[in-house]
BABADO-204697 format. One record per residue (C-alpha): residue in one letter; residue number from 1; x, y, z. Coordinates in pm, whole numbers, plus 50000, padded with zeros to 5 digits. Example, Ala and Ser with C-alpha at 12.3 -4.5 7.8 and 13.67 -1.06 7.14 Angstrom:
<recs>
@aa=A&i=1&east=51230&north=49550&up=50780 $
@aa=S&i=2&east=51367&north=49894&up=50714 $
</recs>
This chain:
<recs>
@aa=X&i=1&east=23998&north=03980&up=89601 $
@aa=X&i=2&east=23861&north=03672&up=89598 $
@aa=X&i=3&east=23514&north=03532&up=89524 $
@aa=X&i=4&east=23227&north=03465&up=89780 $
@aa=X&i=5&east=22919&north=03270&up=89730 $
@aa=X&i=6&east=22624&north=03387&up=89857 $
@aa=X&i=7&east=22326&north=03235&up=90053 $
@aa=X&i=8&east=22132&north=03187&up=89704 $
@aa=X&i=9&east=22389&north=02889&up=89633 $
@aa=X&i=10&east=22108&north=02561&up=89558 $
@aa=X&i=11&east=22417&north=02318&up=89588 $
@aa=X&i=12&east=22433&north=02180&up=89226 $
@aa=X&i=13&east=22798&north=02164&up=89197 $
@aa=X&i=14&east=22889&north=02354&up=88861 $
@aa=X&i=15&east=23084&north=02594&up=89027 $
@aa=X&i=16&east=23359&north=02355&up=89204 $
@aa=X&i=17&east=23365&north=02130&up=88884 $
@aa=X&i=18&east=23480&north=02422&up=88705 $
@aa=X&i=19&east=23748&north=02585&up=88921 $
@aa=X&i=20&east=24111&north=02600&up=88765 $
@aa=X&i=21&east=24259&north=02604&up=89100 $
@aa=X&i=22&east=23997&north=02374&up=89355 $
@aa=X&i=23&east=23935&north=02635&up=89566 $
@aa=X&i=24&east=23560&north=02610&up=89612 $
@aa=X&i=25&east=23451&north=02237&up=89819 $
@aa=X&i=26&east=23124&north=02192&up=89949 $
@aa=X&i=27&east=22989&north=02340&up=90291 $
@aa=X&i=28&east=22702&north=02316&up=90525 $
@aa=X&i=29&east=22379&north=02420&up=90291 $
@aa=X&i=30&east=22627&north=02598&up=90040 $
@aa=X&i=31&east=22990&north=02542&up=89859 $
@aa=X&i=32&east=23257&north=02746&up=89989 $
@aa=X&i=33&east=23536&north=02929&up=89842 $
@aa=X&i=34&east=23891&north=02891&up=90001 $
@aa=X&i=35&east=24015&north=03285&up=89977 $
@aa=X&i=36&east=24389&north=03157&up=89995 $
@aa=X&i=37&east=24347&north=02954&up=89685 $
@aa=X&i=38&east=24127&north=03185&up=89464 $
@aa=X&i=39&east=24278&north=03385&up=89173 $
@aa=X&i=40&east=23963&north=03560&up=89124 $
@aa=X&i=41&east=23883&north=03426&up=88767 $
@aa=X&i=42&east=23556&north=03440&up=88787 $
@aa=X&i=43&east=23513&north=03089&up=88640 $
@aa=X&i=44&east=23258&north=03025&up=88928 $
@aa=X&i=45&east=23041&north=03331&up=88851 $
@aa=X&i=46&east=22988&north=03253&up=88500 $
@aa=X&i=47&east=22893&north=02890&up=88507 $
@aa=X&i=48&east=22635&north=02942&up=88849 $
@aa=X&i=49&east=22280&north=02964&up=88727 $
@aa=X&i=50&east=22165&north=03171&up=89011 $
@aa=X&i=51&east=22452&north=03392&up=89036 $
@aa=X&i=52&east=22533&north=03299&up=89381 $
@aa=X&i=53&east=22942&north=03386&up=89326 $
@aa=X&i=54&east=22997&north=03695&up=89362 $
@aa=X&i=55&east=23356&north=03912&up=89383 $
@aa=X&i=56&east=23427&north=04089&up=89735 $
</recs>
């Protein structure tokens, strides 16, 4: 399944700069995670420094 990120996102970007695959772009007050495009690395979760990735 792919990855989600949650409402505690604060926007700073490390996330989509790390993604193998460019799934996650920025949203409205968050970044979002394209599920088609995930491969559920968990690349995102490990560079976020509040955790807000998180696998469904």
């Amino acid at each position: 399944m792919a990855y989600k990120i949650s409402d505690e996102c604060i926007m700073c970007g490390a996330c989509a700069s790390e993604c193998p695959v460019n799934a996650i772009s920025e949203g409205d007050g968050k970044y979002e995670i394209d599920p088609d495009t995930c491969i559920d690395c968990g690349t995102c979760a490990g560079v976020c420094p509040v955790e807000a990735p998180k696998a469904e």
